[in-house]
C-alpha positions as CSV (number, residue, x, y, z in Angstrom):
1,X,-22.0,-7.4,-13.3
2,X,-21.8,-9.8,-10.3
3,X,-20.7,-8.2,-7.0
4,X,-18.8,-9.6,-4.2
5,X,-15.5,-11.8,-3.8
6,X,-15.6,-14.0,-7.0
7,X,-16.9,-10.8,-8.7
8,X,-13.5,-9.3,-8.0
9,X,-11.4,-11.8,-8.7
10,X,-12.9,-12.2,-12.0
11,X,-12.0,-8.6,-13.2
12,X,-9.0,-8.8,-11.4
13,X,-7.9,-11.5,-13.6
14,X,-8.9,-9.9,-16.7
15,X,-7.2,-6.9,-15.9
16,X,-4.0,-8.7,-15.3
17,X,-4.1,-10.4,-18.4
18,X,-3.9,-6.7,-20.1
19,X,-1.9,-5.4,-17.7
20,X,1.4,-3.4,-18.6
21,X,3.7,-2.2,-16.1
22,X,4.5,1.7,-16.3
23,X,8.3,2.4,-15.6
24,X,8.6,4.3,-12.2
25,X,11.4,6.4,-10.5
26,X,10.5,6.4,-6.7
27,X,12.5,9.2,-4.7
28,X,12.0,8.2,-1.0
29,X,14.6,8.1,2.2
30,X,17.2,9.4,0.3
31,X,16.7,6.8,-2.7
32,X,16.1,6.8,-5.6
33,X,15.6,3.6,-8.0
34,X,14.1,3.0,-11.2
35,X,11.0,0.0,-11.4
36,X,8.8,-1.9,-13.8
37,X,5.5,-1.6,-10.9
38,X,2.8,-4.0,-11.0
39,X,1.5,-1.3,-7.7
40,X,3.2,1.4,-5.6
41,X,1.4,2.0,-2.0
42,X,1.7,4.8,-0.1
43,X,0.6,3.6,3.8
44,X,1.2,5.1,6.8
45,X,-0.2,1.7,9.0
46,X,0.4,-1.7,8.3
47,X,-3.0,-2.5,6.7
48,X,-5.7,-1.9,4.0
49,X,-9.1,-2.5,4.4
50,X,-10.5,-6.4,5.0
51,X,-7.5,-6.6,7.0
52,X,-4.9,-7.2,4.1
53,X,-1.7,-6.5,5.5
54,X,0.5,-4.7,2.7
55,X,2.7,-3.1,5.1
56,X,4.5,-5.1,8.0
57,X,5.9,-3.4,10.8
58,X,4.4,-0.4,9.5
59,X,3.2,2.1,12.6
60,X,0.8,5.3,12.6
61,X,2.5,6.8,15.1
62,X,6.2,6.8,14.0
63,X,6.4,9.8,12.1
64,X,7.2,7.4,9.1
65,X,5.6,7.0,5.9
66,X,6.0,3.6,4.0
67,X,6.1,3.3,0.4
68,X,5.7,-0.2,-0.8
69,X,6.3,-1.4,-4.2
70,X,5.4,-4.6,-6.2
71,X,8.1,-4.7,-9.4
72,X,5.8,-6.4,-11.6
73,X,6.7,-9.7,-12.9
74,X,5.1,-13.2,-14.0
75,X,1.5,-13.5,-13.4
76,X,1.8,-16.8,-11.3
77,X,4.0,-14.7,-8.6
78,X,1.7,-11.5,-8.6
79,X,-1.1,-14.3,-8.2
80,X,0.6,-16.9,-5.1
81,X,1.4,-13.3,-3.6
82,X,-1.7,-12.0,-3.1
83,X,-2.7,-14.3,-0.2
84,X,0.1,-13.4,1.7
85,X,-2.0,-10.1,2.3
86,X,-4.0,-12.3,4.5
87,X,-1.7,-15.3,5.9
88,X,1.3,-12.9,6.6
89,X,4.5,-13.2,4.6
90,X,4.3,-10.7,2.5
91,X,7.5,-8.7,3.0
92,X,9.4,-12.1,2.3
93,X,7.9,-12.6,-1.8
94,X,9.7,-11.6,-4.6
95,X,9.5,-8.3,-5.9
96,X,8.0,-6.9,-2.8
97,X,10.0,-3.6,-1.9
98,X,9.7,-1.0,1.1
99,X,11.0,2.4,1.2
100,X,10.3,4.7,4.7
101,X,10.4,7.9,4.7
102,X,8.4,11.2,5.5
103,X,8.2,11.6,1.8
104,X,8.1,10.4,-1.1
105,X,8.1,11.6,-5.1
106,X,6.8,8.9,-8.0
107,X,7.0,9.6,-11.4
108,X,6.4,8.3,-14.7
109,X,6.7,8.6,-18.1
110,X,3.4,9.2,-19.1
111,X,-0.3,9.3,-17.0
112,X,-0.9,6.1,-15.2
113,X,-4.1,5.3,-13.0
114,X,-4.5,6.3,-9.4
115,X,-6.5,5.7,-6.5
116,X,-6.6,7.5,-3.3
117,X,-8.1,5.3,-0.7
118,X,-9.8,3.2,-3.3
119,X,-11.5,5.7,-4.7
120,X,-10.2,6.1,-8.4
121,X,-8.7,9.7,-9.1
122,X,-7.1,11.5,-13.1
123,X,-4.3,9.8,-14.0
124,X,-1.4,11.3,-13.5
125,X,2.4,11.2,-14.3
126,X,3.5,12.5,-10.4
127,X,2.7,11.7,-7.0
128,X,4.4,13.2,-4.5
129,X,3.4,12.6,-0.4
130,X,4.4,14.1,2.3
131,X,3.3,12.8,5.9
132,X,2.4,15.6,8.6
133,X,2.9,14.0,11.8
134,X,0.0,14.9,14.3
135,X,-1.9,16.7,12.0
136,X,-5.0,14.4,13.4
137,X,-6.7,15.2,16.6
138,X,-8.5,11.9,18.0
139,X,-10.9,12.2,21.1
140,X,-10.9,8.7,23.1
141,X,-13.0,8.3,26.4
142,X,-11.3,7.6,29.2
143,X,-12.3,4.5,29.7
144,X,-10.7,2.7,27.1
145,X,-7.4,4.5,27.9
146,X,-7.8,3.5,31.6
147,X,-8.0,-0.7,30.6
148,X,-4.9,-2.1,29.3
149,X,-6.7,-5.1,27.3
150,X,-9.4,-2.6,25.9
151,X,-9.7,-1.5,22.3
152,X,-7.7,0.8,22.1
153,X,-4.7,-2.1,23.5
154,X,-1.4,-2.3,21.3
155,X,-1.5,-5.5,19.3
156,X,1.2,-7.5,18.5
């Protein structure tokens, strides 16, 4: 019933507690590997929402799509983990995997939850993504394209 941050962290840590990881078989860059996942990600940036980084390095304008995978493991190392979202190290924890491709193909055994931008969706035993590079149009004054240190600036 309580809303906000400790809200959140409070079903998240229920949920763990129950938590058992589905087997996986990700098919992405020519790979294909077999995982205990605690969460596959499917990002085409380097970021969720809040700023949580899940995806280093990760560009919207390379064509690539990265898959990223957390092999489930002891609770204490999904928990010290999760602020590397935030604090930046994330790619360097244990269990942290990233595939890039244009595509990718997850399957399961049987139906396991989804969510498609954090909205929860059927659960389902395939997911299978394709990026379509360009398929967005964006319209940008020209303003911001004219100043180098505007908005719309590269950052590091």
């Amino acid at each position: 019933g309580r809303r906000g941050l400790l809200g959140y962290v409070r079903l998240s840590l229920l949920e763990l507690r129950r938590f058992r990881p589905p087997r996986v078989v990700l098919e992405a860059g020519g790979e294909t590997v077999g995982i205990d996942a605690f969460v596959v990600t499917f990002a085409n940036g380097p970021q969720y929402g809040s700023g949580a980084v899940v995806s280093p390095g990760g560009r919207l304008d390379d064509g690539r799509l990265e898959t990223v995978v957390f092999e489930a493991g002891p609770l204490w190392r999904t928990l010290a983990a999760a602020p590397r979202m935030f604090l930046g190290g994330l790619e360097r924890c244990a269990g942290y995997r990233r595939f890039s491709a244009a595509s990718a193909i997850v399957t399961t055994p049987s139906p396991v939850p989804v969510h498609r931008d954090g909205d929860p969706e059927a659960p389902v035993d395939r997911v299978e993504v394709r990026l379509r590079p360009r398929a967005l149009e964006v319209v940008v004054p020209a303003a911001p394209l004219a100043d180098p240190a505007g908005p719309l600036s590269a950052r590091p």
